[in-house]
C-alpha positions in Angstrom: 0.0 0.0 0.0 1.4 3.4 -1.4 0.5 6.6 0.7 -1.7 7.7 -2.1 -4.1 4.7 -1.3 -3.9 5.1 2.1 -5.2 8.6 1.9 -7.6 7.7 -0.5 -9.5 5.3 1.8 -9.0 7.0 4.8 -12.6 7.9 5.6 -13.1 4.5 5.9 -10.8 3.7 7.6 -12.0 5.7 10.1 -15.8 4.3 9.6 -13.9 0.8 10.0 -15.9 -0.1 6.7 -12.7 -1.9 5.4 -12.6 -5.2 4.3 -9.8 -7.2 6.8 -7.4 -8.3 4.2 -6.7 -4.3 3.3 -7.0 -3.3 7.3 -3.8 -6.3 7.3 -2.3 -3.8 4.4 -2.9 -0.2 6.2 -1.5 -2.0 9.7 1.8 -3.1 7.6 1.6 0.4 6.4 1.9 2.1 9.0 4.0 0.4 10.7 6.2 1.4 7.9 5.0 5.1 7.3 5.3 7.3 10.4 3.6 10.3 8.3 0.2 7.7 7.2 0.4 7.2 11.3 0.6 10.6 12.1 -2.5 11.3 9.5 -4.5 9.2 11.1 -4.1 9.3 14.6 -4.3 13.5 14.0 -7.7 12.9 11.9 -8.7 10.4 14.6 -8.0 13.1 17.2 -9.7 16.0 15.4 -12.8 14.3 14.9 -13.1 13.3 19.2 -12.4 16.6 19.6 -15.4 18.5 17.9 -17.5 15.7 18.7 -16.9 16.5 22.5 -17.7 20.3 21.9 -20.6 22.3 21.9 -20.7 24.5 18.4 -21.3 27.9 19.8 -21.6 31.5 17.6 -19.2 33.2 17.3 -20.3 36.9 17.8 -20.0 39.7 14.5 -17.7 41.4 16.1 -14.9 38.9 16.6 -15.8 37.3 13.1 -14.9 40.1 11.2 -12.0 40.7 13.0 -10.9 37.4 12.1 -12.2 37.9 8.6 -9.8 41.3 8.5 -6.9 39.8 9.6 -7.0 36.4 7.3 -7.5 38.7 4.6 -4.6 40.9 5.2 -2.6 38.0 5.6 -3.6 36.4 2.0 -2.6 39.2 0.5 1.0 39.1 2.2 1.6 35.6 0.9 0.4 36.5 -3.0 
């Protein structure tokens, strides 16, 4: 298994909708591929955390602030 696939069927990875021959291939993976490892256990992470959080608003005032700012730093990096 390249990295390429691995990314490619990540999603189901994490459903664990993966047949077991190709979960033996993604555990020989990444045992191999510290970066595949690092993708999923970071995705894996990611998703406990906003599922443990309440979604809140964010008020106008800080939103366009933030808005400003991104903006100001795209045009840096053009």
């Amino acid at each position: 298994m390249t990295c390429t696939e691995f990314l490619q069927i990540l999603d189901d990875v994490l459903d664990e909708s993966i047949a077991v021959e190709t979960r033996t291939e993604i555990e020989a993976h990444l045992r191999k591929c510290g970066h595949c490892e690092v993708v999923l256990n970071t995705t894996r992470k990611t998703i406990e955390i906003f599922q443990c959080h309440e979604i809140y608003e964010v008020p106008t005032e800080v939103s366009e602030r933030l808005h400003v700012k991104i903006m100001e730093r795209c045009k840096k990096v053009k």
